[in-house]
GUGUTI-835237 format. One record per residue (C-alpha): residue number from 1; residue in one letter; x, y, z. Coordinates in Angstrom, 3 decimals. Example, Ala and Ser with C-alpha at 12.3 -4.5 7.8 and 13.67 -1.06 7.14 Angstrom:
<atoms>
{atom 1; a; {12.300; -4.500; 7.800}}
{atom 2; s; {13.670; -1.060; 7.140}}
</atoms>
This chain:
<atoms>
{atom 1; x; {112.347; 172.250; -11.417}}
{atom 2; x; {109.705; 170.967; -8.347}}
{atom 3; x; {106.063; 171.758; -8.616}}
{atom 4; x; {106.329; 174.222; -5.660}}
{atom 5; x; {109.355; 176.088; -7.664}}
{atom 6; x; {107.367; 176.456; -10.601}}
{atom 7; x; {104.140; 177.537; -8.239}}
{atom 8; x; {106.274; 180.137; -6.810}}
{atom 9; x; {107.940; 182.081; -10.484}}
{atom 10; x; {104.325; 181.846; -11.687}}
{atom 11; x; {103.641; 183.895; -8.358}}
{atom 12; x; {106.284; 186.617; -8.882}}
{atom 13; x; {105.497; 186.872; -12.327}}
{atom 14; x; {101.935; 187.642; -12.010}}
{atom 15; x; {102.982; 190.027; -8.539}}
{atom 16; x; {105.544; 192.234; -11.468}}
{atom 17; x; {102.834; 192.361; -13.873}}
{atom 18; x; {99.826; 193.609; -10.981}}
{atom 19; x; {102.328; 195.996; -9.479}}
{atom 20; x; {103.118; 197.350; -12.907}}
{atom 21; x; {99.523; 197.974; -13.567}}
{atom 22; x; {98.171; 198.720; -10.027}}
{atom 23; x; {100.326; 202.243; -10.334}}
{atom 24; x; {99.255; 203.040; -13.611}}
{atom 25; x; {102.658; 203.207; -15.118}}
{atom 26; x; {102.450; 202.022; -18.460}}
{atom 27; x; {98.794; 201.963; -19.433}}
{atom 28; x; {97.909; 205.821; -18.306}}
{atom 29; x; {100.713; 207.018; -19.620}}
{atom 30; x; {100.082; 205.743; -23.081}}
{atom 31; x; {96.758; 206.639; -23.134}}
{atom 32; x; {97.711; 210.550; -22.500}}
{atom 33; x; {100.923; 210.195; -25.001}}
{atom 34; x; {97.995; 208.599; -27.698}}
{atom 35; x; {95.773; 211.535; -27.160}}
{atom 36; x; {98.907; 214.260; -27.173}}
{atom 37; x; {97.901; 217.365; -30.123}}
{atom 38; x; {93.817; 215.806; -31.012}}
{atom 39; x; {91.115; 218.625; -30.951}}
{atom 40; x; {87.985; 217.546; -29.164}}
{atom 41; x; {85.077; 218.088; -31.475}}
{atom 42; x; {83.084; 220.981; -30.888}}
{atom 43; x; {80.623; 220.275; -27.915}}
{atom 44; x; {81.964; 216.495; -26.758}}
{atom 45; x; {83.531; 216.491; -23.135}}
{atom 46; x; {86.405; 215.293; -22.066}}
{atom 47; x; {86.583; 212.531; -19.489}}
{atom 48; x; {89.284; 212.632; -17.114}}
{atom 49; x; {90.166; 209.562; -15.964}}
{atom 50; x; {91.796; 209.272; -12.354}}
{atom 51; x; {95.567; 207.740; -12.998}}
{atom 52; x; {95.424; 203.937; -12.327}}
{atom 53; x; {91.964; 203.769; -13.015}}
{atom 54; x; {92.545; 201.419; -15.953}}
{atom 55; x; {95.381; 199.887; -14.236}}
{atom 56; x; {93.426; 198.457; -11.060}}
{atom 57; x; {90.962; 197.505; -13.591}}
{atom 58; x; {92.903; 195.031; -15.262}}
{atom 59; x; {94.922; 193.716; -11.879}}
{atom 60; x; {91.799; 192.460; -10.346}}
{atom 61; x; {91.410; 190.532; -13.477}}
{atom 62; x; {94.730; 189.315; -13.796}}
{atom 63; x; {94.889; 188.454; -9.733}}
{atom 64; x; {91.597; 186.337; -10.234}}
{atom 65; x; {93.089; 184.498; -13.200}}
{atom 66; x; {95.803; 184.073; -11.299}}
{atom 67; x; {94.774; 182.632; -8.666}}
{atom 68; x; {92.560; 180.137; -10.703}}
{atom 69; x; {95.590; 179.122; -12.711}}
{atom 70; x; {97.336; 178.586; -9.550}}
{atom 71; x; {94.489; 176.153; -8.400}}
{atom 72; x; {94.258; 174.381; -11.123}}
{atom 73; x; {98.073; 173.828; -11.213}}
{atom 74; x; {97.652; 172.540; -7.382}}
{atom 75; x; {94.405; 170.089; -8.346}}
{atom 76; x; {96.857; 169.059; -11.792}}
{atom 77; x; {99.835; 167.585; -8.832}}
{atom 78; x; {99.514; 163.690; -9.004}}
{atom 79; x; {98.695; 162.593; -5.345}}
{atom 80; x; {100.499; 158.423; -5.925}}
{atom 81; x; {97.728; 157.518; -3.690}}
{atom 82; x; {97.913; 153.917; -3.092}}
{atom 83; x; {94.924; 151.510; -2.199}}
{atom 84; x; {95.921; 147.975; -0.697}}
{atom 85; x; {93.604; 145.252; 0.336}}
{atom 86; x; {95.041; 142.452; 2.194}}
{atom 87; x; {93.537; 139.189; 1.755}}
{atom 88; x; {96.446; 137.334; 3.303}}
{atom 89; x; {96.176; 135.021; 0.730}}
{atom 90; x; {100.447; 134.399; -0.163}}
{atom 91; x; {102.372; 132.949; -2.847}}
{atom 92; x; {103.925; 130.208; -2.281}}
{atom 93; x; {100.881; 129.549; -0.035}}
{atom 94; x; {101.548; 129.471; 3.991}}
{atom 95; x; {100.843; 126.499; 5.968}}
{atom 96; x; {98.443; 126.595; 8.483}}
{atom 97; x; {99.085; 127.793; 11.991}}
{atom 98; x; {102.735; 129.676; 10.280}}
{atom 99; x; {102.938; 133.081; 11.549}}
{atom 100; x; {102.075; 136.631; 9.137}}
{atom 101; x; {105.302; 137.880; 7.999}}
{atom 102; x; {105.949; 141.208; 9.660}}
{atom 103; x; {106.636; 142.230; 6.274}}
{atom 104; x; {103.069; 141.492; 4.448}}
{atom 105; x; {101.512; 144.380; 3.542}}
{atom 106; x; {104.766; 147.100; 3.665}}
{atom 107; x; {105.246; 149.567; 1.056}}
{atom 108; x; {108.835; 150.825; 1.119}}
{atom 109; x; {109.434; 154.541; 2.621}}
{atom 110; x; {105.874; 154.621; 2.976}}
{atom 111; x; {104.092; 152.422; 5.752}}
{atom 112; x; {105.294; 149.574; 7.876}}
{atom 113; x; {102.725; 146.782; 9.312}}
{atom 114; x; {103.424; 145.237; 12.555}}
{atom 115; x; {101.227; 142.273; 13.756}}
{atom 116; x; {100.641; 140.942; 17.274}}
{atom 117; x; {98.658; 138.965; 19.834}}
{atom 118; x; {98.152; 140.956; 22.559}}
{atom 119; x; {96.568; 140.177; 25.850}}
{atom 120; x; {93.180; 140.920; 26.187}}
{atom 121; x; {91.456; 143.808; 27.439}}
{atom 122; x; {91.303; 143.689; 30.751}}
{atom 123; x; {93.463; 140.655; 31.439}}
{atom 124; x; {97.264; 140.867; 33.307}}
{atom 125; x; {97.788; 137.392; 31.398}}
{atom 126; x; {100.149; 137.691; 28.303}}
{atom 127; x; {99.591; 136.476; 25.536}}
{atom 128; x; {101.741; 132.971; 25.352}}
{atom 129; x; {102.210; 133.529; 21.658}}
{atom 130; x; {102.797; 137.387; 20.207}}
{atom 131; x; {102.553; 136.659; 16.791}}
{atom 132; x; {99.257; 136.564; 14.351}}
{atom 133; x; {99.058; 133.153; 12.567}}
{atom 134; x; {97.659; 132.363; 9.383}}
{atom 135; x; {94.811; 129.804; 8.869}}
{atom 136; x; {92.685; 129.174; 5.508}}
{atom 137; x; {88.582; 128.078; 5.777}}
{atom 138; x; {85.835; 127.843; 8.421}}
{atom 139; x; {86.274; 131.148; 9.912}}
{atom 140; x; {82.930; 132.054; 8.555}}
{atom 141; x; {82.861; 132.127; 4.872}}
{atom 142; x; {86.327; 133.885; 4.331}}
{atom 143; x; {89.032; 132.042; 2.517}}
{atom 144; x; {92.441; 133.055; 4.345}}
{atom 145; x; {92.465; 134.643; 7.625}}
{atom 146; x; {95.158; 136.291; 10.831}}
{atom 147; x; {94.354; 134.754; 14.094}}
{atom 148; x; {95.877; 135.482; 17.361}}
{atom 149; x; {97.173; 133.239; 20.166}}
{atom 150; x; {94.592; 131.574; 22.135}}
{atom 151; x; {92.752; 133.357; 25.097}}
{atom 152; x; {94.177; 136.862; 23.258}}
{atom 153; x; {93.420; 139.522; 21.356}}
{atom 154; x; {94.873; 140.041; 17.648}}
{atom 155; x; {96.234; 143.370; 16.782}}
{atom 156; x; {97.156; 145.012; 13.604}}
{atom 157; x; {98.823; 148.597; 13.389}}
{atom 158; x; {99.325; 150.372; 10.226}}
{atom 159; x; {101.819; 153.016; 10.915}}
{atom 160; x; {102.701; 155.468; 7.672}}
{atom 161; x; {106.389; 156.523; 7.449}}
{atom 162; x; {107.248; 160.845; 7.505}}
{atom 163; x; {105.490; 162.508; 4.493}}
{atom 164; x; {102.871; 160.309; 4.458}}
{atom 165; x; {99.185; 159.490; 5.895}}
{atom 166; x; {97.037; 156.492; 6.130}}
{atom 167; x; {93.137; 156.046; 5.164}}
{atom 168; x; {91.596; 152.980; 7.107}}
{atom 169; x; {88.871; 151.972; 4.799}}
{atom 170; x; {87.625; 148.607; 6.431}}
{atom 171; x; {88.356; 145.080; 7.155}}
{atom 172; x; {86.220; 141.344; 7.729}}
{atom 173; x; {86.047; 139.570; 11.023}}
{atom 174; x; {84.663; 135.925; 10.426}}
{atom 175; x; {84.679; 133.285; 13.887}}
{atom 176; x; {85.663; 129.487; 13.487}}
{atom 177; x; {84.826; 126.694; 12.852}}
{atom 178; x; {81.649; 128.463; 11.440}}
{atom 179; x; {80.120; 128.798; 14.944}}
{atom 180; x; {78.861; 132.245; 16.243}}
{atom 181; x; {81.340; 133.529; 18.321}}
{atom 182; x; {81.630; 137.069; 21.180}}
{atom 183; x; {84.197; 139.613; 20.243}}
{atom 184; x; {85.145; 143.532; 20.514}}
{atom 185; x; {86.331; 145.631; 17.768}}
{atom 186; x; {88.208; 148.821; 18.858}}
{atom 187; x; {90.243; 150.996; 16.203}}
{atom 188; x; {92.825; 152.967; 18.649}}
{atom 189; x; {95.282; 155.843; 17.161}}
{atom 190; x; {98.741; 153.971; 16.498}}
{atom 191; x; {99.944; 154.758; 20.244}}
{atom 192; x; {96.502; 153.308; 21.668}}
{atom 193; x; {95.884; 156.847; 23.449}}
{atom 194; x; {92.548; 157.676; 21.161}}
{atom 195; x; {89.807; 155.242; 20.405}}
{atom 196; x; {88.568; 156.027; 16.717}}
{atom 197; x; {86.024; 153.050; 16.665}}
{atom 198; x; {84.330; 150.982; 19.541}}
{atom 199; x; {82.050; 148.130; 18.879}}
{atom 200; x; {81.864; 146.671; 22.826}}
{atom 201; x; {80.250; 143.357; 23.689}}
{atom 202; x; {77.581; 141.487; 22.919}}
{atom 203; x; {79.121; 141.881; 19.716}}
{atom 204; x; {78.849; 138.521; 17.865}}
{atom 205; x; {80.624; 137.354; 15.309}}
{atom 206; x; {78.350; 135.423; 12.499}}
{atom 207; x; {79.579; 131.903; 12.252}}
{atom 208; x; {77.888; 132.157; 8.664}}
{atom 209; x; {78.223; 135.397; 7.324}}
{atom 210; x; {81.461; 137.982; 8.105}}
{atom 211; x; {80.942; 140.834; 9.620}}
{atom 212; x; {81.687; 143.887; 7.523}}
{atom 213; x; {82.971; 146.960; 8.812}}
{atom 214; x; {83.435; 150.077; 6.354}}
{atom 215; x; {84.753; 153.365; 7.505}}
{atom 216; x; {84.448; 156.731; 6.062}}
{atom 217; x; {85.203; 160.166; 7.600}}
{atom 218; x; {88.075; 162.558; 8.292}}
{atom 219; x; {88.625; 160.864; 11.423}}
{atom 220; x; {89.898; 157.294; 9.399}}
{atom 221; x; {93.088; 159.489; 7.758}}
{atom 222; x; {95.839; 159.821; 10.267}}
{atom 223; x; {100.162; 160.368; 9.917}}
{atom 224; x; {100.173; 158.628; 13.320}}
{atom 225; x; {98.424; 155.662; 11.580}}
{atom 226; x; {95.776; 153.127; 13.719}}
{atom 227; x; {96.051; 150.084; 15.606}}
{atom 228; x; {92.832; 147.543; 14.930}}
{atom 229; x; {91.817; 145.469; 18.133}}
{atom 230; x; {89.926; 142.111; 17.907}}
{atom 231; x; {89.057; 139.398; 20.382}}
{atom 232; x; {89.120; 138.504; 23.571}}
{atom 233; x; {88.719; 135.759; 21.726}}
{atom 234; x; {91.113; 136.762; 18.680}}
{atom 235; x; {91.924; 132.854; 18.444}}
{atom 236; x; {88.127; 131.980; 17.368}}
{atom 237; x; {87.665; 135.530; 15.231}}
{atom 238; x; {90.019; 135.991; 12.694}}
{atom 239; x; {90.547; 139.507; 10.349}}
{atom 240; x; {90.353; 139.183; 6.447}}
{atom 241; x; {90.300; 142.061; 3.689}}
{atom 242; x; {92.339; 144.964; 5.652}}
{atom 243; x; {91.909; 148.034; 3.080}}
{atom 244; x; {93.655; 151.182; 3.774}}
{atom 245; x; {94.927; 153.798; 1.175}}
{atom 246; x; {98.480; 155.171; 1.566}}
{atom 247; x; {99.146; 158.762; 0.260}}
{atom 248; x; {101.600; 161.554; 0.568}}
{atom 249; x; {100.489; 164.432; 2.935}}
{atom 250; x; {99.438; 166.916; 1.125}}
{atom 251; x; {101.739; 170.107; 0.173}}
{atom 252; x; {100.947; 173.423; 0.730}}
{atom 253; x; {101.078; 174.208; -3.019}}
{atom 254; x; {98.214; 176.906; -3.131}}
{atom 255; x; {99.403; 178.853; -0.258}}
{atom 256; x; {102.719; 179.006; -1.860}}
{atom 257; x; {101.733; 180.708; -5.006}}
{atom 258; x; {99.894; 183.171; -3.098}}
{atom 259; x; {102.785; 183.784; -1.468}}
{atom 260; x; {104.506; 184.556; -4.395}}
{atom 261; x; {101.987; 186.568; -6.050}}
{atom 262; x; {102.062; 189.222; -3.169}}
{atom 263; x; {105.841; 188.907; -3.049}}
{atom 264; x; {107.560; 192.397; -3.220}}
{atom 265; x; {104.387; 194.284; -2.839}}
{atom 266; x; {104.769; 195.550; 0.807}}
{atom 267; x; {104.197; 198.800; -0.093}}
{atom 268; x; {101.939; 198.516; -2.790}}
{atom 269; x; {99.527; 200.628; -2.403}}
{atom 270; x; {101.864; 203.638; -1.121}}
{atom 271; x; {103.246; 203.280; -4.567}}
{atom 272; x; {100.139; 203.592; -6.230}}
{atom 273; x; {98.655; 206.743; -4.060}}
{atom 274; x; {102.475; 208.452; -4.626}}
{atom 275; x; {102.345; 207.673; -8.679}}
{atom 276; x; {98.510; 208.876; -8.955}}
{atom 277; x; {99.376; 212.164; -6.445}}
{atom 278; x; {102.501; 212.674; -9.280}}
{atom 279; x; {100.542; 212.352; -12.336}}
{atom 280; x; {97.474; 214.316; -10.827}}
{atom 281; x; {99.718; 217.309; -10.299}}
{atom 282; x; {101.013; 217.248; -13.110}}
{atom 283; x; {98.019; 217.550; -15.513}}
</atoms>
């Protein structure tokens, strides 16, 4: 039985039980059977109590603990969430200058990677070589690096399969061979038609130090996924430490145990005003 099954019977179970007590069926009733042939003491007073009265009472309890159980039972789903940080460090080790396997990075029915050198912004030149290439030391002080063809720009798209979404958390940019180097960083949605991020010229690269860029933020989860832009001179900059978190996209869960609590109770409260106008007429 699925999660969302089990949300859903929890729903109609606690929509029978309110519906049961919202017209006063059972609870009333026994009351007035309970107090059938007793003598009030001389001077007490009787209270009447309207039909339903106690009924409602206890539905808005049980329809708050419901709904509490139901969240907790959403919060309780295990999300798989999966964090990846990609070093591009391999085993067996690549040689330098050998392209990134199109498959580094991939997680099965989740997200595919795709790397490229594309040409750079601006330019009508393509890029002579469309692949990102690996390369080890002196791009700053990060130890295994992706750099694109020379005169390009590197680009890396993380694109999350249906049912799931993709965090961007951050990556490195260091520039070889230790030398400050000029560069633009631009974070586009997968199909390039939104820019997320844009850190524009004089941007320099730190021929000592990497450059760090974190992200937090609604806007850094997508199902579309992001494409990560860096160059002109992608051949001199090269990326390191791409972290991203791959999860499912969230279900509806809550929403569907509200939607079985209510279930069958259209006409609730016409039931309740016909079974209180019975009972009143009756006593």
């Amino acid at each position: 039985m699925g999660m969302a099954t089990i949300t859903i019977s929890i729903g109609m179970v606690m929509a029978t039980t309110v519906e049961i007590l919202l017209t006063g069926a059972v609870l009333p009733e026994r009351e007035r059977v309970a107090g059938a042939g007793q003598r009030r003491k001389p001077g007490t007073h009787h209270r009447h109590r309207r039909p339903g009265d106690l009924g409602l009472k206890v539905a808005s309890a049980v329809c708050r603990l419901s709904c509490l159980g139901l969240a907790i039972l959403a919060a309780a789903v295990p999300s798989h969430a999966t964090a990846v940080n990609l070093d591009f460090s391999f085993s067996p080790a690549l040689s330098q200058n050998e392209p990134i396997p199109q498959s580094y990075g991939d997680i099965p029915g989740q997200i595919d990677l795709v790397y490229s050198s594309v040409s750079a912004p601006g330019s009508s030149t393509p890029c002579f070589d469309p692949q990102l290439r690996f390369w080890d030391v002196e791009y700053s002080n990060l130890l295994d690096v992706a750099y694109a063809c020379n005169g390009g720009t590197g680009q890396i798209k993380l694109l999350p399969l249906p049912g799931y979404q993709v965090t961007l958390q951050g990556f490195d940019l260091g520039a070889w061979p230790r030398v400050d180097r000029s560069s633009q960083v631009t974070v586009f949605a997968a199909d390039l038609s939104t820019v997320v991020v844009l850190d524009p010229p004089p941007l320099t690269i730190s021929g000592t130090l990497a450059k760090q860029y974190s992200f937090a933020g609604p806007q850094f989860t997508r199902l579309d996924g992001f494409a990560i832009q860096y160059g002109p001179d992608g051949f001199n900059v090269g990326i390191d430490n791409l972290r991203f978190v791959v999860s499912p996209v969230p279900a509806p869960l809550p929403l569907l145990g509200v939607a079985g609590l209510f279930a069958g109770s259209r006409n609730l409260r016409r039931r309740v005003k016909a079974v209180q106008s019975i009972k009143a007429g009756g006593t």
